[in-house]
Every structure is written in structure tokens, then in C-alpha cells.
N, CA, C and O atoms as CSV, one atom per row, in Angstrom:
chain,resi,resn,atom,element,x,y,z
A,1,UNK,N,N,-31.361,187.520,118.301
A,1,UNK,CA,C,-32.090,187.610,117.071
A,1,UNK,C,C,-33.263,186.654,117.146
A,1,UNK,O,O,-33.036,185.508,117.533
A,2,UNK,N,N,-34.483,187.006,116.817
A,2,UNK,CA,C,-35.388,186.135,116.783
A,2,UNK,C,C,-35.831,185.783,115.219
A,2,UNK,O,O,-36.073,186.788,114.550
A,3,UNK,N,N,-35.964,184.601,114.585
A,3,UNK,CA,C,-36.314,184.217,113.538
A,3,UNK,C,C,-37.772,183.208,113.631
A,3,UNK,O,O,-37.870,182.356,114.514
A,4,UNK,N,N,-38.810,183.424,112.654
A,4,UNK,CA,C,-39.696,182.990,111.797
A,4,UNK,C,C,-39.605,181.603,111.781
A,4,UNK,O,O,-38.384,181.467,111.858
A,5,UNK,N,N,-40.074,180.472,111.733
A,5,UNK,CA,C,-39.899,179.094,111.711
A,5,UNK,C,C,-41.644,178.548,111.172
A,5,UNK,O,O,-42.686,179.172,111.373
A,6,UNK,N,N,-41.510,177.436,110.580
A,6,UNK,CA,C,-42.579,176.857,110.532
A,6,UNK,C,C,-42.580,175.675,110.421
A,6,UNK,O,O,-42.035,175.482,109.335
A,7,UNK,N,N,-42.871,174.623,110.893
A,7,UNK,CA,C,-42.617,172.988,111.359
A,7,UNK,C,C,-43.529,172.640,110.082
A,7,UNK,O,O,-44.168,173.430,109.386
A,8,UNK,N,N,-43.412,171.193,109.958
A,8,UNK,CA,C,-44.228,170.451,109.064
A,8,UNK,C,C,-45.113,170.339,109.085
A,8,UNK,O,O,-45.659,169.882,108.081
A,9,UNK,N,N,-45.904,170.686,110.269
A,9,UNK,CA,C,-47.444,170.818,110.274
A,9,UNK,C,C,-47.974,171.795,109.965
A,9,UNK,O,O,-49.203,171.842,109.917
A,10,UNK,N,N,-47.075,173.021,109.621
A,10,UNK,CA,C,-47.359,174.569,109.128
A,10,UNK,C,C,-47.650,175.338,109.950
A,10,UNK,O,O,-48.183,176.404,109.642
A,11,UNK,N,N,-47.356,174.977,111.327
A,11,UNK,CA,C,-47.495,175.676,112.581
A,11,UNK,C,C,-46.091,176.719,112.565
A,11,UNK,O,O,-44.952,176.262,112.462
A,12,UNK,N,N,-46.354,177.990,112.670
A,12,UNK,CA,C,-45.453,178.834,112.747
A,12,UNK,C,C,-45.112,179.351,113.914
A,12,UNK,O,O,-46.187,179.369,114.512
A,13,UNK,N,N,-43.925,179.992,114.965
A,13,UNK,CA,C,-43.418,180.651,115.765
A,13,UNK,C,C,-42.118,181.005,115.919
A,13,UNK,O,O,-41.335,180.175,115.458
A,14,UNK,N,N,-41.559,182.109,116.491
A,14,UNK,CA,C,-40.836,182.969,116.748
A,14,UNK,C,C,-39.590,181.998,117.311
A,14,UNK,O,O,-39.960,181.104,118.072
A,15,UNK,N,N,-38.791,182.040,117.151
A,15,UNK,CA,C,-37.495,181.458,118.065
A,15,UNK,C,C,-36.264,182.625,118.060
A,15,UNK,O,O,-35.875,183.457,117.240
A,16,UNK,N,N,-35.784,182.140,119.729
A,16,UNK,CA,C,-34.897,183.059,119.389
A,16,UNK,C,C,-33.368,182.310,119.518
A,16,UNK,O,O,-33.074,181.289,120.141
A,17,UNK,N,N,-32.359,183.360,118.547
A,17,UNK,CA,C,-30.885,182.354,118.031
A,17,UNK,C,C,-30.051,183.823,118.348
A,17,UNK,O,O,-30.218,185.029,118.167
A,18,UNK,N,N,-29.112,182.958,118.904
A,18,UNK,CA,C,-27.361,183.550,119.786
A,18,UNK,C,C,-26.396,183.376,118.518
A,18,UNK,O,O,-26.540,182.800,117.440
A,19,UNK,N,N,-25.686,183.878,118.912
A,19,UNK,CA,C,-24.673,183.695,117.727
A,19,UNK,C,C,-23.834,181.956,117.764
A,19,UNK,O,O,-23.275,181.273,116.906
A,20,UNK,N,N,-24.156,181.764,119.337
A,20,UNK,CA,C,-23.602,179.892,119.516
A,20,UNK,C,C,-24.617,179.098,119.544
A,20,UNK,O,O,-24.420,178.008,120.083
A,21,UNK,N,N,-25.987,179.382,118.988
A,21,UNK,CA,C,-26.918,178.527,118.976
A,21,UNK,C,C,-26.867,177.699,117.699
A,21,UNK,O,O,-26.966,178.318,116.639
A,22,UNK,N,N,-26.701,176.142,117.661
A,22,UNK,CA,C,-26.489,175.129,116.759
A,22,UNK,C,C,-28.246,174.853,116.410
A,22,UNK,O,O,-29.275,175.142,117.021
A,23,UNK,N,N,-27.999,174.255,115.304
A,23,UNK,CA,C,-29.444,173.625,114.917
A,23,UNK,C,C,-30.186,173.120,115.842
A,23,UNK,O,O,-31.332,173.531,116.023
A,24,UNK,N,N,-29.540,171.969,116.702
A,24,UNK,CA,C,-30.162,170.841,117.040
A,24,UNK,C,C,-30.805,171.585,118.196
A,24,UNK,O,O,-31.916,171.310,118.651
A,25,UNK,N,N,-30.044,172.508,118.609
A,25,UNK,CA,C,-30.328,173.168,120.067
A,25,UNK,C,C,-31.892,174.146,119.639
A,25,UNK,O,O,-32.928,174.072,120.301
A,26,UNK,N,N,-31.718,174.966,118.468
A,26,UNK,CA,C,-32.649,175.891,118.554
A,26,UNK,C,C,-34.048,174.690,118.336
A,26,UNK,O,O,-35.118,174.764,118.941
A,27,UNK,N,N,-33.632,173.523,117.215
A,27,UNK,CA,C,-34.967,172.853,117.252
A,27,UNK,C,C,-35.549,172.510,118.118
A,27,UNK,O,O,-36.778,172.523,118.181
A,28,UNK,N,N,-34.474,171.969,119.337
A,28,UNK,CA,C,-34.962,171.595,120.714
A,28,UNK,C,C,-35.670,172.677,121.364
A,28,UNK,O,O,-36.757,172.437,121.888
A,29,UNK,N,N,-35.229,173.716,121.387
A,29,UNK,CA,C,-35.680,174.586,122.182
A,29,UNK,C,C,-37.351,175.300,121.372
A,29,UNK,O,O,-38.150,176.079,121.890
A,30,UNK,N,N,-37.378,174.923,120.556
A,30,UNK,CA,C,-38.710,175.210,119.716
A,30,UNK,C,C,-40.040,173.986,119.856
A,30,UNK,O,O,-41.267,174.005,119.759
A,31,UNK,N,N,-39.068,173.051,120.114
A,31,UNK,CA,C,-40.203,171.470,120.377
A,31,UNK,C,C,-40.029,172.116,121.780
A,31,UNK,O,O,-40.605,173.192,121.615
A,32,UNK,N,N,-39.767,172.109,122.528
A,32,UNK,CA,C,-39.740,172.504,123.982
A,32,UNK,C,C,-41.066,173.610,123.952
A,32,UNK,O,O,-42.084,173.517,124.638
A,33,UNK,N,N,-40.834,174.378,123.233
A,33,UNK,CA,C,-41.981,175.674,123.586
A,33,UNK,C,C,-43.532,174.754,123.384
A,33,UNK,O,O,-44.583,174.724,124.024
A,34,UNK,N,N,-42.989,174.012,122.058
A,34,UNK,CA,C,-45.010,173.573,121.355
A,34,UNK,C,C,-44.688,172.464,122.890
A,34,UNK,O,O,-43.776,171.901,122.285
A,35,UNK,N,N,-44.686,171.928,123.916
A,35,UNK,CA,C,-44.384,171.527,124.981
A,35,UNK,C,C,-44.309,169.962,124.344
A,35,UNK,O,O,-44.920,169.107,124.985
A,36,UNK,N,N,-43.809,169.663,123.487
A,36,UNK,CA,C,-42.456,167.796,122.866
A,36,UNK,C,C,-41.783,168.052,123.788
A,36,UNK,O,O,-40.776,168.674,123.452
A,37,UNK,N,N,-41.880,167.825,125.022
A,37,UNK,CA,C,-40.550,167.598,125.681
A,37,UNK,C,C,-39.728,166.067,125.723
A,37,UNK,O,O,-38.635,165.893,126.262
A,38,UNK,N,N,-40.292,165.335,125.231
A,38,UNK,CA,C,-39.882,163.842,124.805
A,38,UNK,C,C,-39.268,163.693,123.692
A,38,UNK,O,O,-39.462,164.421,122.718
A,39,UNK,N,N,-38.569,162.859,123.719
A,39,UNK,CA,C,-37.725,162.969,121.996
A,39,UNK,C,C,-37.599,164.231,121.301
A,39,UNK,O,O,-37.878,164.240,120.102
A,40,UNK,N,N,-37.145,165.518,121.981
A,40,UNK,CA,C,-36.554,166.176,121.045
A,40,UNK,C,C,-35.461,166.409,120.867
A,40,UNK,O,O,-35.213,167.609,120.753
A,41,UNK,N,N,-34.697,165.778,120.792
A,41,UNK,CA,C,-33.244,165.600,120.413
A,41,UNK,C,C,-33.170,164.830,119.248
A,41,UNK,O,O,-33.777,163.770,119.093
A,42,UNK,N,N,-32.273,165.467,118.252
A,42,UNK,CA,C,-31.558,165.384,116.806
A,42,UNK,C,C,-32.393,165.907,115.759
A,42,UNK,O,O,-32.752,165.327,114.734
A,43,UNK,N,N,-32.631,166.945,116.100
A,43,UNK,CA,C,-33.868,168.042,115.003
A,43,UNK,C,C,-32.546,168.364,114.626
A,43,UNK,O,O,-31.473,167.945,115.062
A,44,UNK,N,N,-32.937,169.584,113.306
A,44,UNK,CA,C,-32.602,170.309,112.752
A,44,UNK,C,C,-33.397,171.669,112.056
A,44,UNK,O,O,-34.583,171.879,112.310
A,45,UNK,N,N,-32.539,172.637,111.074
A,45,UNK,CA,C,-33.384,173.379,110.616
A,45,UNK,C,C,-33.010,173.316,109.275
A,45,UNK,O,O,-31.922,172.870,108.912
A,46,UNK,N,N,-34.263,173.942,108.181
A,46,UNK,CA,C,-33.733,174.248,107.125
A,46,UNK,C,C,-34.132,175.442,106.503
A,46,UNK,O,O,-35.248,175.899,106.749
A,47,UNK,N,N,-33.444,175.949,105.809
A,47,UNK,CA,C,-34.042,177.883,105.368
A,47,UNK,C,C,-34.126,177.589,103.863
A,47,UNK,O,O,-33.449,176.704,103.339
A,48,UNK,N,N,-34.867,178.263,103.283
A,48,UNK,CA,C,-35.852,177.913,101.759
A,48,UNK,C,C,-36.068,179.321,101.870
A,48,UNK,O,O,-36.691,180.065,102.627
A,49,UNK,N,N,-35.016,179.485,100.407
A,49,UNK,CA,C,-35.026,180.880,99.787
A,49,UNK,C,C,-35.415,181.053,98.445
A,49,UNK,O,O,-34.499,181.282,97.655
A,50,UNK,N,N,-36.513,180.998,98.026
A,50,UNK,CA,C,-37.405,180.706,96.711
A,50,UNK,C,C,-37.568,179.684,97.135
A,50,UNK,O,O,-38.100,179.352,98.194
A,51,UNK,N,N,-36.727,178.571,95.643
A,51,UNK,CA,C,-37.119,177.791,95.507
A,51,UNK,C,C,-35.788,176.841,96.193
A,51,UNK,O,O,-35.993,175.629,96.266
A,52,UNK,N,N,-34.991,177.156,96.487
A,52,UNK,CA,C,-33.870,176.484,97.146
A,52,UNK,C,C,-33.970,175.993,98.463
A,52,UNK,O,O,-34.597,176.840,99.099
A,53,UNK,N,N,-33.617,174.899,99.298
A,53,UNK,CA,C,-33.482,174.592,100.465
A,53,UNK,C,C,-32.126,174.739,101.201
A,53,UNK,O,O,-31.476,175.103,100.221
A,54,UNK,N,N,-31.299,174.724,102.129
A,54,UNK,CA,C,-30.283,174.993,102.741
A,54,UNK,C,C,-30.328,174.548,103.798
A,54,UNK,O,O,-30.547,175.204,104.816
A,55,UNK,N,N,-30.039,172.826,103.722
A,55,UNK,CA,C,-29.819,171.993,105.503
A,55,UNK,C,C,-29.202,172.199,105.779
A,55,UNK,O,O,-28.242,172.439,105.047
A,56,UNK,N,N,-29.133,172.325,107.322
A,56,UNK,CA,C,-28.022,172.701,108.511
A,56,UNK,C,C,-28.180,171.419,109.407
A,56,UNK,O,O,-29.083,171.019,110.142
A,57,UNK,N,N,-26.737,170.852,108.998
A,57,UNK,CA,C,-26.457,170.081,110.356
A,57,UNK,C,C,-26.971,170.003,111.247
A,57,UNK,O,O,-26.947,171.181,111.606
A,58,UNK,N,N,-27.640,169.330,112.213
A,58,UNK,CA,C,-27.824,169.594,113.663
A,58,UNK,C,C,-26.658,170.483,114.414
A,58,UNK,O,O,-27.040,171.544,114.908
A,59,UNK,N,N,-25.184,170.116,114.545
A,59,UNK,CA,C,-24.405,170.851,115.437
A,59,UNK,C,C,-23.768,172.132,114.899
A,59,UNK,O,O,-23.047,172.892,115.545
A,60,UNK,N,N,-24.192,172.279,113.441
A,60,UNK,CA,C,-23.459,173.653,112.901
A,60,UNK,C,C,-24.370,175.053,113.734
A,60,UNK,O,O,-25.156,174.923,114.673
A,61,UNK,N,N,-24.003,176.236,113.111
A,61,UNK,CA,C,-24.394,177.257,113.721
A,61,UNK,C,C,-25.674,177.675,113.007
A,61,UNK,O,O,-25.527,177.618,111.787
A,62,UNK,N,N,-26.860,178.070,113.382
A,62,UNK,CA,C,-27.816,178.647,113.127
A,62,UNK,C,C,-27.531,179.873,111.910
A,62,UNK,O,O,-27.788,179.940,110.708
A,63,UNK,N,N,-26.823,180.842,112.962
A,63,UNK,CA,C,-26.243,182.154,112.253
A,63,UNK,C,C,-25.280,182.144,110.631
A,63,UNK,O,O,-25.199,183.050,109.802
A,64,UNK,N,N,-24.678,180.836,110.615
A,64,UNK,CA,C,-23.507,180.715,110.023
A,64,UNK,C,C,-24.597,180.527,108.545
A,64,UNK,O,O,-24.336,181.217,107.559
A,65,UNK,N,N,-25.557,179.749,108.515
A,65,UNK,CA,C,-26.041,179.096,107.626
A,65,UNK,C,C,-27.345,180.769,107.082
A,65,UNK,O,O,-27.806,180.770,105.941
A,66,UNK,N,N,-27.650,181.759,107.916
A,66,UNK,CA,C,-27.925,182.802,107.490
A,66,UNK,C,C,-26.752,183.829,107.044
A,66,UNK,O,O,-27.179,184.614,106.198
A,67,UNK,N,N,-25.433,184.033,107.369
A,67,UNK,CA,C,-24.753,184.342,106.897
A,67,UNK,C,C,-23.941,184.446,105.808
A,67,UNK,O,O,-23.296,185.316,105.223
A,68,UNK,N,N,-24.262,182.872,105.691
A,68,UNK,CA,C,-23.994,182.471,104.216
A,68,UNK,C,C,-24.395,183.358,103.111
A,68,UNK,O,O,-23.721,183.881,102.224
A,69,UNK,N,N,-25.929,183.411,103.435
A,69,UNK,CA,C,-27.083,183.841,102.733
A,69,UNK,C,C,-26.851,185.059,101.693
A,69,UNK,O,O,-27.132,185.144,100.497
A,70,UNK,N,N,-26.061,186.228,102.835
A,70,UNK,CA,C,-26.029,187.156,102.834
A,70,UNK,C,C,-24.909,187.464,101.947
A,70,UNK,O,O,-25.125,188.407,101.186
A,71,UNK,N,N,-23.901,186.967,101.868
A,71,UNK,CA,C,-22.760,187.048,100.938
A,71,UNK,C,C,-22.752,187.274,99.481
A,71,UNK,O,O,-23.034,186.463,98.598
A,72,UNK,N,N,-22.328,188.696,99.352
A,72,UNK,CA,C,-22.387,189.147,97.721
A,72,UNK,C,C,-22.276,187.841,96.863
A,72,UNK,O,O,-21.596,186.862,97.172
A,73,UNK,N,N,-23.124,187.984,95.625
A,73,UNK,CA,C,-22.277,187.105,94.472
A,73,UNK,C,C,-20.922,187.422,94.080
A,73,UNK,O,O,-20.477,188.563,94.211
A,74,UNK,N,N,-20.259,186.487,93.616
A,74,UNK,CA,C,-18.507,187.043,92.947
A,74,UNK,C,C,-17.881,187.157,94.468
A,74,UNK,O,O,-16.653,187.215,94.540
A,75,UNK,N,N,-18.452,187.183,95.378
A,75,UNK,CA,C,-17.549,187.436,96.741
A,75,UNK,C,C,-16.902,185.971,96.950
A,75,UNK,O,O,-17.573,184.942,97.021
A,76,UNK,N,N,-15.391,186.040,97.043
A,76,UNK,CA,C,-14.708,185.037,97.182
A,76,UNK,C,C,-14.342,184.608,98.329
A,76,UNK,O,O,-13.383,184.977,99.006
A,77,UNK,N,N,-15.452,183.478,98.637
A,77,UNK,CA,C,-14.998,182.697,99.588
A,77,UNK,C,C,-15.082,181.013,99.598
A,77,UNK,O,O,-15.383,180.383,98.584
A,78,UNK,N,N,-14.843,180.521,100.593
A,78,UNK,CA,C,-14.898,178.508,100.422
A,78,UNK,C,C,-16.036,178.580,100.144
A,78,UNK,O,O,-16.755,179.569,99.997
A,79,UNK,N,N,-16.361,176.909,100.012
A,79,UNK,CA,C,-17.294,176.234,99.339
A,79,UNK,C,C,-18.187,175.818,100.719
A,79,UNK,O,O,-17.562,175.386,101.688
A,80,UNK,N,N,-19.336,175.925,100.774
A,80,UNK,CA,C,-20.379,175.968,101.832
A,80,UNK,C,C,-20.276,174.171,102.145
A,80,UNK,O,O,-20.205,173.502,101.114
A,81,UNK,N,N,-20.268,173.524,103.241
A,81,UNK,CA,C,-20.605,172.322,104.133
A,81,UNK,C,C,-22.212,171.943,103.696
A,81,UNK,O,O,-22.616,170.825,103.378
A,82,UNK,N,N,-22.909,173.042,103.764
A,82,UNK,CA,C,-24.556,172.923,104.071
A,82,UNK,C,C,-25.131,172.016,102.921
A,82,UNK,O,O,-25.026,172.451,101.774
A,83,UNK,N,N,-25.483,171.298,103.040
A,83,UNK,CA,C,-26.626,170.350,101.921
A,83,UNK,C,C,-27.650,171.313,101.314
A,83,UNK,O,O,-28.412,171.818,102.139
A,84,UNK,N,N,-27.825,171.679,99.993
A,84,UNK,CA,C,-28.342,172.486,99.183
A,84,UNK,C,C,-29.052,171.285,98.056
A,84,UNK,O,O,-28.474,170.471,97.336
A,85,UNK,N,N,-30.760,171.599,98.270
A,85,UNK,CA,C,-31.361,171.460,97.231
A,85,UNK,C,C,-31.990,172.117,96.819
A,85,UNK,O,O,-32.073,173.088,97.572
A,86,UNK,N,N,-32.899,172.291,95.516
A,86,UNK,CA,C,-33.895,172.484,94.653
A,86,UNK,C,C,-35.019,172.429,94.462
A,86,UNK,O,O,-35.038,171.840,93.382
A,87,UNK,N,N,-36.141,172.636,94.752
A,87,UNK,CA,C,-37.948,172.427,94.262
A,87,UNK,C,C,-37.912,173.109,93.220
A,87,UNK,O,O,-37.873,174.336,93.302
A,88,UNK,N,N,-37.916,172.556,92.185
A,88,UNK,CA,C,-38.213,173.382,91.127
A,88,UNK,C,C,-39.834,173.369,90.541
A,88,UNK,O,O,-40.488,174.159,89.860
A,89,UNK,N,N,-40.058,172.324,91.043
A,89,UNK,CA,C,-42.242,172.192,90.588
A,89,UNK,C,C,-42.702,173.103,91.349
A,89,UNK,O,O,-43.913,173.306,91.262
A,90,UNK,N,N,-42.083,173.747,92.105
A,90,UNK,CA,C,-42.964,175.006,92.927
A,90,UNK,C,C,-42.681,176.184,92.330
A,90,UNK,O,O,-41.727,176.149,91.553
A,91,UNK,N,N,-43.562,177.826,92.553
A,91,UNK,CA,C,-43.695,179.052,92.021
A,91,UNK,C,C,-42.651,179.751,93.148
A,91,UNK,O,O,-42.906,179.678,94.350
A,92,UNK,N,N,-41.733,180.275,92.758
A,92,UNK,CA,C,-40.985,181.259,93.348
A,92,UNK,C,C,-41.646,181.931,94.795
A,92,UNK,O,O,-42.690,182.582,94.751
A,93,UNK,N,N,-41.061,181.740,95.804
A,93,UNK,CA,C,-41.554,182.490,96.510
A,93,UNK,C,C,-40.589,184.095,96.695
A,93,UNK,O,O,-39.463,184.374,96.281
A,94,UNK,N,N,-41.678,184.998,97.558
A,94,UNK,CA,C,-41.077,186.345,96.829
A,94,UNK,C,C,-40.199,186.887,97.727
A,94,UNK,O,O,-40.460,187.807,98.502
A,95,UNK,N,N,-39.027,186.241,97.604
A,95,UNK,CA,C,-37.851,186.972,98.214
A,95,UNK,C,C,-38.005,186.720,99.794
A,95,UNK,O,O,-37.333,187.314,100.637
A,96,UNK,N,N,-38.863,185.877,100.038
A,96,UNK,CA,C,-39.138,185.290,101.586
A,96,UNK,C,C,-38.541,183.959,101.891
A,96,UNK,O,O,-38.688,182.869,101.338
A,97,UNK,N,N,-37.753,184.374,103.026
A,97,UNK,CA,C,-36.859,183.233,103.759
A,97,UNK,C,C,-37.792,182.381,104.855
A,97,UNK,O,O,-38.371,183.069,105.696
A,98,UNK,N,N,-37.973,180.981,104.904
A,98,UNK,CA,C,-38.927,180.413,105.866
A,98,UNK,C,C,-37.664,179.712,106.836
A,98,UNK,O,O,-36.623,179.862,106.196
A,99,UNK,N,N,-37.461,179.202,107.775
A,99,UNK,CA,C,-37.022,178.133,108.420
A,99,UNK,C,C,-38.044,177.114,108.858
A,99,UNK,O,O,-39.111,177.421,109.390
A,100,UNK,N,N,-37.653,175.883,108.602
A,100,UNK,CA,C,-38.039,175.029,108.906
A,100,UNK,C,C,-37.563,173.432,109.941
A,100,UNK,O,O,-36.475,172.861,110.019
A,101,UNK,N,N,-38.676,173.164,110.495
A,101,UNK,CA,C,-38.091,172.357,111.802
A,101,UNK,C,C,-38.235,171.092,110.914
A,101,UNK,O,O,-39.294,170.798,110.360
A,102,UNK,N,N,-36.809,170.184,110.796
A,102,UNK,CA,C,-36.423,169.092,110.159
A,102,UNK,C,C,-36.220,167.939,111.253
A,102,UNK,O,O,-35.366,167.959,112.139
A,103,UNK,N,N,-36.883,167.229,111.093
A,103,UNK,CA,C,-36.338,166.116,111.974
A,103,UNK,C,C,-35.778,164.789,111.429
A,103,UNK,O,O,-36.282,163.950,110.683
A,104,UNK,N,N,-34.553,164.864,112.048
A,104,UNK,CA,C,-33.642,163.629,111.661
A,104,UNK,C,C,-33.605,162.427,112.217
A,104,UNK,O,O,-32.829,161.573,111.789
């Protein structure tokens, strides 16, 4: 699967994620492409759906934290690990999922 990303500098590109690809790995492998080959170890990602954010661990799963996503409302399952915040001073974005390269 290849997913959309855009780093803090608003530089956007393509990455691609396995079903065993962890955060820390895909960030690495994304600083690897813009050629950071120095210190890229202990990134992360985060996905911002409107106005919500959704951190992922460095060692959790990429997939797991889009999967989440996807899960009916009222669908009964556990309570998500992932660190979940809020922007609420910002305008809705329209039904567009970004990932973003977090560094820890």
C-alpha cells in the first residue's frame, strides 16, 4: 500500500507500508528517501482526519492505526492505545486523511 505523507516542512511524498511496517520504520524509510540518512531513528507518524490527530507510537503498526479509522461507529471493540488529539481553531478539512512525519 502506498500512502500520502507530508513532513513539517510541507514537503509531500508517497511511502510505501506492509502490513509489518511500524512507524518508526516507515519514518525512517521516508527520511532515507529526502536522503537524512543521519539521525533518522525515533520518528514517527501521525494521521489528521479533519480536525483530529491520531499518534502512532514509533513501534506500533502503520496499518493498525488506519484500520482503526475504518471501523463502523457502534462497532464494538477495545479502547484504542493511539494518543488522540483535537485542533479545533482550524476549518474542517474535507474528509481528507494527511500523514504526517513526527519526530520524537
Amino acid at each position: 500500500m502506498a500512502l500520502e505523507v507530508r513532513f513539517a516542512d510541507n514537503a509531500t511524498m508517497i511511502g510505501h507500508v506492509e502490513s509489518c511496517t511500524s512507524g518508526e520504520e516507515f519514518a525512517k524509510h521516508l527520511l532515507n528517501q529526502r536522503g537524512l540518512r543521519e539521525n533518522n531513528m525515533g520518528g514517527t507518524v501521525v494521521l489528521q482526519e479533519d480536525m483530529d490527530y491520531y499518534e502512532l507510537m514509533g513501534y506500533d503498526y502503520v496499518l493498525d492505526l488506519i484500520s482503526e479509522m475504518e471501523i463502523p461507529p457502534g462497532f464494538p471493540v477495545c479502547r484504542s492505545r493511539f494518543l488522540v488529539s483535537s485542533h479545533r481553531t482550524q476549518e474542517p478539512l474535507s474528509h481528507q486523511r494527511n500523514f504526517f512525519y513526527s519526530e520524537s
